[in-house]
C-alpha positions as CSV (number, residue, x, y, z in Angstrom):
1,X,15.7,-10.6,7.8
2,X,16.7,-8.6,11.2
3,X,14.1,-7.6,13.7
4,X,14.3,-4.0,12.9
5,X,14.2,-4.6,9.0
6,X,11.1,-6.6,9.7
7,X,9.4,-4.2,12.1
8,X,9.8,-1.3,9.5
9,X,8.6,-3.6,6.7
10,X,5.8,-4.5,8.5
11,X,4.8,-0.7,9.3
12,X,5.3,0.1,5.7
13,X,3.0,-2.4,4.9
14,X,0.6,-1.3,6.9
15,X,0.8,2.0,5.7
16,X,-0.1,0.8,2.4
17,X,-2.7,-1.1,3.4
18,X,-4.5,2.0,5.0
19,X,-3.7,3.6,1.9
20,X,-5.7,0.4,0.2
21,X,-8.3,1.3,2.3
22,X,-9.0,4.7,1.7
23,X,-9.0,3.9,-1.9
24,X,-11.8,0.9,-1.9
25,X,-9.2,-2.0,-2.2
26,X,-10.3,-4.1,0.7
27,X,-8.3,-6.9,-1.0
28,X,-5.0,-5.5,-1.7
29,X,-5.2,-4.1,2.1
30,X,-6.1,-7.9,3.4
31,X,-3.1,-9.0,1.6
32,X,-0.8,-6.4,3.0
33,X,-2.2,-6.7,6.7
34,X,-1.2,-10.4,6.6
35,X,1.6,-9.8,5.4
36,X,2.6,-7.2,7.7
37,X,1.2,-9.1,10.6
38,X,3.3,-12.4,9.5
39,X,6.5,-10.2,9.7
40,X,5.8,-8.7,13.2
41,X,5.0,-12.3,14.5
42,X,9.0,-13.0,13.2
43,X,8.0,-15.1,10.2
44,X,9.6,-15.1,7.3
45,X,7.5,-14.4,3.7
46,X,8.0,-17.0,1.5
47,X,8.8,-16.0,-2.3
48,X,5.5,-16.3,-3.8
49,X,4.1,-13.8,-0.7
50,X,6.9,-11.4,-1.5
51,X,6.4,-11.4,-4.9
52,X,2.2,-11.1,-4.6
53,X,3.3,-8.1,-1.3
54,X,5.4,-6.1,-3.2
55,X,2.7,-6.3,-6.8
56,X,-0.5,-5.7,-4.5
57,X,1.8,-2.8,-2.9
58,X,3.0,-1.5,-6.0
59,X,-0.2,-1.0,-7.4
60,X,-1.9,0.2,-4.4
61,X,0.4,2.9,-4.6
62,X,0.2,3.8,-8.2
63,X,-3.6,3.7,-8.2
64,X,-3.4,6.2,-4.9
65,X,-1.0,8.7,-6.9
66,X,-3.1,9.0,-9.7
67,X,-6.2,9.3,-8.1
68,X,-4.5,12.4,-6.3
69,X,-2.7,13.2,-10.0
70,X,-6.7,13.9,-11.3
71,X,-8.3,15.1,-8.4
72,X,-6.1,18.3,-8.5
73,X,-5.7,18.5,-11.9
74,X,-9.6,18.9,-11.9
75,X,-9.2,21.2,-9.1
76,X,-7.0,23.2,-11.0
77,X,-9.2,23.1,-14.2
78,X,-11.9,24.1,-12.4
79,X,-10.2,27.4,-11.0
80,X,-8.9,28.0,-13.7
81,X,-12.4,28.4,-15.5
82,X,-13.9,30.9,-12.7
């Protein structure tokens, strides 16, 4: 992997595990900081940390949408019922 490809993986990463964070997952956001912070040190992930990265990522991600999904379609149901 190039440098840059591994410096914007590694912010992406960490993105998501802020985004773990804000949703309760301390887990998931330990497993994407080390990850992230393997690829900034210039290490290379081996398979089985890709593969558990990009599942703990994925569903990180999906959990965060529709959390968001609900909260405004409750905000919505409730204005719509004043």
């Amino acid at each position: 992997m190039l440098q840059g490809d591994r410096t914007g993986a590694a912010t992406m990463l960490q993105t998501v595990a802020k985004t773990a964070l804000q949703i309760g997952d301390k887990v998931a956001a330990t497993v994407l900081q080390s990850s992230a912070t393997r690829l900034q040190a210039g290490e290379e992930l081996s398979e089985a940390d890709l593969k558990k990265t990009r599942i703990v990522s994925k569903t990180v991600l999906q959990e965060y949408l529709i959390d968001n999904i609900c909260k405004c379609l409750a905000s919505s149901m409730m204005r719509s019922s004043k």
